[in-house]
N, C-alpha and C positions, 0 to 999 in steps of 0.2 A: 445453298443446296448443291450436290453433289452434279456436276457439270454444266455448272452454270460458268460462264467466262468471267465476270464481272465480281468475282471474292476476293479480294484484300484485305491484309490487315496493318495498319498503322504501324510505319517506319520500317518494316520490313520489302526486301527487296526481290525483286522479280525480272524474268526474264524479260528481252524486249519481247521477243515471240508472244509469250502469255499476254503481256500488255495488250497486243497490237490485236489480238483473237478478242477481246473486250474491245477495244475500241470499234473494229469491224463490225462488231455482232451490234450498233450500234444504229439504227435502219434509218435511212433518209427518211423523213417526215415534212411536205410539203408546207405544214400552217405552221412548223418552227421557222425552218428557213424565210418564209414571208413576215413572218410578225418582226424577226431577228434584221431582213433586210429592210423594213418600213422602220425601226426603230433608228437604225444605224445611218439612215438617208434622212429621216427627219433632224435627228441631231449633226451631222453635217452640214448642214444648211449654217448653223453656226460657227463653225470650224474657218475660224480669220486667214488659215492659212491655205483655205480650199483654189482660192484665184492663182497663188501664187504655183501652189503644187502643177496645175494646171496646164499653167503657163509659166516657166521660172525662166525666159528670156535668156537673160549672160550672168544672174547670179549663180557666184560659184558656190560647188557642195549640194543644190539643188537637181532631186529628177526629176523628169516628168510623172506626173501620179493621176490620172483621170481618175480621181476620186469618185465621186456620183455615176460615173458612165462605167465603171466597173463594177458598182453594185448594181447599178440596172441591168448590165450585161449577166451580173448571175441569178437575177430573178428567172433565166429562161435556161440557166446551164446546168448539165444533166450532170448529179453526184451518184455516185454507187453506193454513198453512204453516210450517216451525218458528220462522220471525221473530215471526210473530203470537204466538207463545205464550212467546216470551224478552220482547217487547215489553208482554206484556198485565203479566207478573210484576215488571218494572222500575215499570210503574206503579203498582202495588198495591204495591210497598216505601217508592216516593219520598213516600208518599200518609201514613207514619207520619212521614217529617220528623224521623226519627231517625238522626243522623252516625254512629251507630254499628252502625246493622244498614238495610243497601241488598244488592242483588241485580244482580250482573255477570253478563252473559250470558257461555255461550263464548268462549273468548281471541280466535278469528278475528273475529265480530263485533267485542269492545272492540277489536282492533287495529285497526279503522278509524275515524279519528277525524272527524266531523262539523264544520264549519269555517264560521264568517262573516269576511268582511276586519276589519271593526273593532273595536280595543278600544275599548269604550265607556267612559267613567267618568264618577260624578256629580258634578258640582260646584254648589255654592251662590254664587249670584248675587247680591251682595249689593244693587248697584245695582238690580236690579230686585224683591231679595226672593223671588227662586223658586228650585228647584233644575234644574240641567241637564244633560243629557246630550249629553257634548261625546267627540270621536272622539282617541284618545289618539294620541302622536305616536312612535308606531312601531308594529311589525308583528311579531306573536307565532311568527311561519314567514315563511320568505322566498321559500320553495317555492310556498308558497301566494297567497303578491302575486306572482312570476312568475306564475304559471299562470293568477290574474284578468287579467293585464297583456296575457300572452298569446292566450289563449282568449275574455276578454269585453272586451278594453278598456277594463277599469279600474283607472286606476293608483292605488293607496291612497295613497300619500304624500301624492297632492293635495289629500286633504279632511283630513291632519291639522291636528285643530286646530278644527276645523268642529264648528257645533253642531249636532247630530240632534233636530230638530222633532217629527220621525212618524215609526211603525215599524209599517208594515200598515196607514194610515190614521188611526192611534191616536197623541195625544201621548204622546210618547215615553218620557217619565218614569212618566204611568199605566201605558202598556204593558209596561216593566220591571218595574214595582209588581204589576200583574197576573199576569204571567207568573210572576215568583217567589212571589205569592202560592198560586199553582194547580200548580205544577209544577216547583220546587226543593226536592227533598228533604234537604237539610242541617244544618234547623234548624227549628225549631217559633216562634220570633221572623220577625216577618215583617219589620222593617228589617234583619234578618240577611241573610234571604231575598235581600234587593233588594240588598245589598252583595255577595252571593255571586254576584249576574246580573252584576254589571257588575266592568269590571277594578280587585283592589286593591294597594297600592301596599307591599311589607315591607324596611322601612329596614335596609339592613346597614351598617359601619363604610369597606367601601368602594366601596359598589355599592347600588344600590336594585334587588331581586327583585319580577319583578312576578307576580303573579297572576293567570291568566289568568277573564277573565270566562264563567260556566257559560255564559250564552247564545251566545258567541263560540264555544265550544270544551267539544263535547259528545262525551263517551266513556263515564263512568261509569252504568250505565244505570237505579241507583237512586239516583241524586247529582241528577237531572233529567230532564224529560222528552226525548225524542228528535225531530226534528225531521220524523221518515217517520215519526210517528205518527199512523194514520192515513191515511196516503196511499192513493190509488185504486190499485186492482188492476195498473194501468196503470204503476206506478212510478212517476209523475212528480212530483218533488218539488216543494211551490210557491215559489215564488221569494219573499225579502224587500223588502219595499217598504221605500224609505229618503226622508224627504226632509230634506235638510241645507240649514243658510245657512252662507255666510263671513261673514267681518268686517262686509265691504262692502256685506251685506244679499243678496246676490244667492244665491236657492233654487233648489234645485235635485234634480229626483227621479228616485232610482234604483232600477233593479229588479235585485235582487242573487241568482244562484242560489247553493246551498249548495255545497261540493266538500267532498269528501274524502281525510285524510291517511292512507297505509296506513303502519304500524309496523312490519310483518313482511312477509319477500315469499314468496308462494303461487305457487308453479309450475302449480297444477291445481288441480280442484276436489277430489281424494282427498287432496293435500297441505291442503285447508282443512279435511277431513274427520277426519282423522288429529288434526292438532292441536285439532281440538273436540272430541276426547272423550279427548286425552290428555298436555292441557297446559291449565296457569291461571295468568298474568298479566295485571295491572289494567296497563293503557296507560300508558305514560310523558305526561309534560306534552310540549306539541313540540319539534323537534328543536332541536339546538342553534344552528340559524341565526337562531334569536329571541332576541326581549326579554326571555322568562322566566329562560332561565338565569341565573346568576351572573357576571356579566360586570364585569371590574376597568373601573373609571373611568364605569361607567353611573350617572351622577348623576339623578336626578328631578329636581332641580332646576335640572337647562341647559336643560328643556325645559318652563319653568310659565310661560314667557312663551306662547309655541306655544297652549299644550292652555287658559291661565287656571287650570290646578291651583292651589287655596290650600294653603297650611298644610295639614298632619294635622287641625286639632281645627276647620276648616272641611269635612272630607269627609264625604260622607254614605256 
């Protein structure tokens, strides 16, 4: 219905704004929150790894995680909205760094997936001795380079290949380092961490599958942090600062906003309503007009000239 927030439709992409005007419009409800935090405290009690989280002494790679004392502490903590309290528990999972126990908000949330244009990936620089983060040479959604192409006038193809300097002001390598260090829940290794940030490469006999990088492409909501974490009341998502060189030395800075891919299409806000409390699916990877799927004849290797990709046992 006509001004309703919550209308989507399958594989097509949206602003963060529009997104975030649906999520908001999404009202704290005190008997979700209680049932959701009696469920999550009761299955914790099993959770082998709760004493250690707890207490993790001088084992390294481990943080402290008051697992039980942080969800008692939000039975009494005040959300503005039921985002805020899917958003608060995604981080308080991602925070144990354990691949085997994360925390998916409702299916309509994960069916909207959080999007940047580039695959990043690291490469080692031998000439210079450093490691770099260079812009891989295709596009993981093609829905989603139309729609920067169309909407912001930016065509991603054009920086394939290009290296990324800074990311928010930050060289770009620390800031990957960073960001996975604080906010990639998948691994308790922090070069793990930094290899799960950025895009990686899995050889098949006739195709190379690629994987997409958690910073590129956020859906899982204890897998990483979320990109509207945090955002002012206001909705307004911040944009990513980019600054990239080509070859030819020539820099150049971009300000990139976030968009979003919807998985499922919602007629209404009661059709977003319905399936949150009576359907659970984790998001598929993107659609099939990408690089990730399986695609015969997609070699990695027609394109190490392009990107400077080395070898496997050069990748970081």
């Amino acid at each position: 219905k006509a001004g309703q927030p919550c209308v989507f439709n399958k594989y097509q992409i949206y602003s963060a704004e529009d997104t975030m005007a649906c999520f908001r419009s999404i009202a704290y409800n005190a008997t979700t929150v209680k049932r959701t935090l009696d469920t999550l405290s009761t299955a914790m009690q099993l959770y082998m790894f709760r004493d250690l989280a707890d207490n993790p002494g001088g084992f390294p790679y481990f943080q402290r995680v008051d697992l039980m004392g942080e969800l008692n502490t939000m039975r009494t903590a005040r959300f503005e909205n039921d985002i805020d309290f899917h958003l608060r528990l995604g981080e308080l999972f991602y925070r144990l760094r354990d691949a085997h126990t994360d925390y998916n908000a409702p299916q309509p949330y994960q069916n909207m997936v959080w999007l940047q244009p580039f695959s990043t990936v690291s490469v080692f620089n031998k000439a210079s001795n450093k490691l770099e983060i260079r812009i891989a040479p295709f596009v993981i959604n093609t829905n989603m380079s139309n729609y920067y192409e169309q909407h912001h006038g930016l065509n991603v193809s054009e920086y394939y290949g290009q290296q990324i300097l800074m990311i928010d002001n930050e060289p770009a390598v620390d800031y990957l380092a960073n960001w996975a260090r604080d906010h990639v829940g998948l691994s308790k290794d922090p070069q793990g961490r930094f290899n799960l940030a950025n895009t990686g490469f899995v050889p098949h006999p006739t195709h190379t599958k690629v994987r997409t990088a958690l910073y590129q492409e956020r859906a899982r909501w204890g897998w990483c942090q979320m990109p509207f974490w945090d955002v002012p009341a206001t909705g307004k998502v911040p944009r990513v600062l980019y600054t990239v060189q080509d070859d030819s030395g020539i820099v150049r800075n971009l300000s990139v906003p976030w968009v979003v891919e919807a998985k499922f299409t919602y007629h209404n806000t009661s059709e977003w309503m319905y399936r949150y409390y009576n359907y659970y699916t984790a998001p598929s990877s993107s659609n099939n007009t990408g690089a990730n799927q399986p695609r015969r004849g997609f070699n990695l290797n027609n394109y190490r000239h392009i990107v400077k990709i080395p070898p496997s046992d050069e990748m970081s």
